[in-house]
N, C-alpha and C positions, 0 to 999 in steps of 0.2 A: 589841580594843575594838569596832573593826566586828562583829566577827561577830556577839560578845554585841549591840548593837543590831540587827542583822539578826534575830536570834531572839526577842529581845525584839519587835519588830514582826509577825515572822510569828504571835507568840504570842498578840498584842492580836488581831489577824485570824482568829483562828478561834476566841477567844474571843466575837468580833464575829458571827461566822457562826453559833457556834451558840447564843447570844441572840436573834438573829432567826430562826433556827431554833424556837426555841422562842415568840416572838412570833407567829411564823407558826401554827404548831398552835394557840394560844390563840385567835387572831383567827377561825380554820377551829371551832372549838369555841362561841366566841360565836355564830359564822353557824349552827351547827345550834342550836343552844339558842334563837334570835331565831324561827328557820324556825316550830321544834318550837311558839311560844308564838302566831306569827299563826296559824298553821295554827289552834289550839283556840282563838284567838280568834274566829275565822271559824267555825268550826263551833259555838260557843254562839250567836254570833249570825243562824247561819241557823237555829235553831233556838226561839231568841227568838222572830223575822221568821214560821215558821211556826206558834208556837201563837194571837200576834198573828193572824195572817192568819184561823185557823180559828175563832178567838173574834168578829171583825167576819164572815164569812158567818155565823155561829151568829146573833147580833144582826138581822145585815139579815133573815134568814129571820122571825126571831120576830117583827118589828116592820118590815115593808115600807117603809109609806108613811112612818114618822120615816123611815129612811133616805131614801127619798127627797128630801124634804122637806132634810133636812140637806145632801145634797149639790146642791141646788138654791139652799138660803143659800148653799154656800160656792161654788158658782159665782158669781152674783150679788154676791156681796163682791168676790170675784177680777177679776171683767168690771168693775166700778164703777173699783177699786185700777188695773187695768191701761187702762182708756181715759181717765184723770187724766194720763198721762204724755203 
């Protein structure tokens, strides 16, 4: 009767082991698939960020003084907002 529960116990145990065996691969599998999805999140979004970027110098060049003028309001809003505190 010992034995059989002895074997029965080793049997749970590597039934045990290789379930977390296999949890582990899984978990290792999520992390590349997590990695693989910031990664191309981040690169659509520096590429966003870039046509962004090249469409306001397109802008400022065509139309100087608005740009100027606009970023001189939003200083002036920001100086006004930040010397209230």
């Amino acid at each position: 009767m010992a034995q059989n529960v002895s074997a029965t116990g080793r049997t749970t145990v590597d039934q045990l082991r290789e379930q977390a065996s296999v949890v582990g691969q899984d978990v290792q599998e999520l992390g590349r698939i997590a990695k693989s999805c910031a990664s191309e999140g981040l690169h659509q979004g520096r590429e966003k960020v870039e046509v962004w970027e090249k469409q306001m110098e397109d802008k400022v060049r065509e139309k100087p003084m608005q740009a100027i003028l606009i970023a001189a309001g939003i200083g002036c809003v920001l100086g006004f907002l930040l010397a209230r505190r």
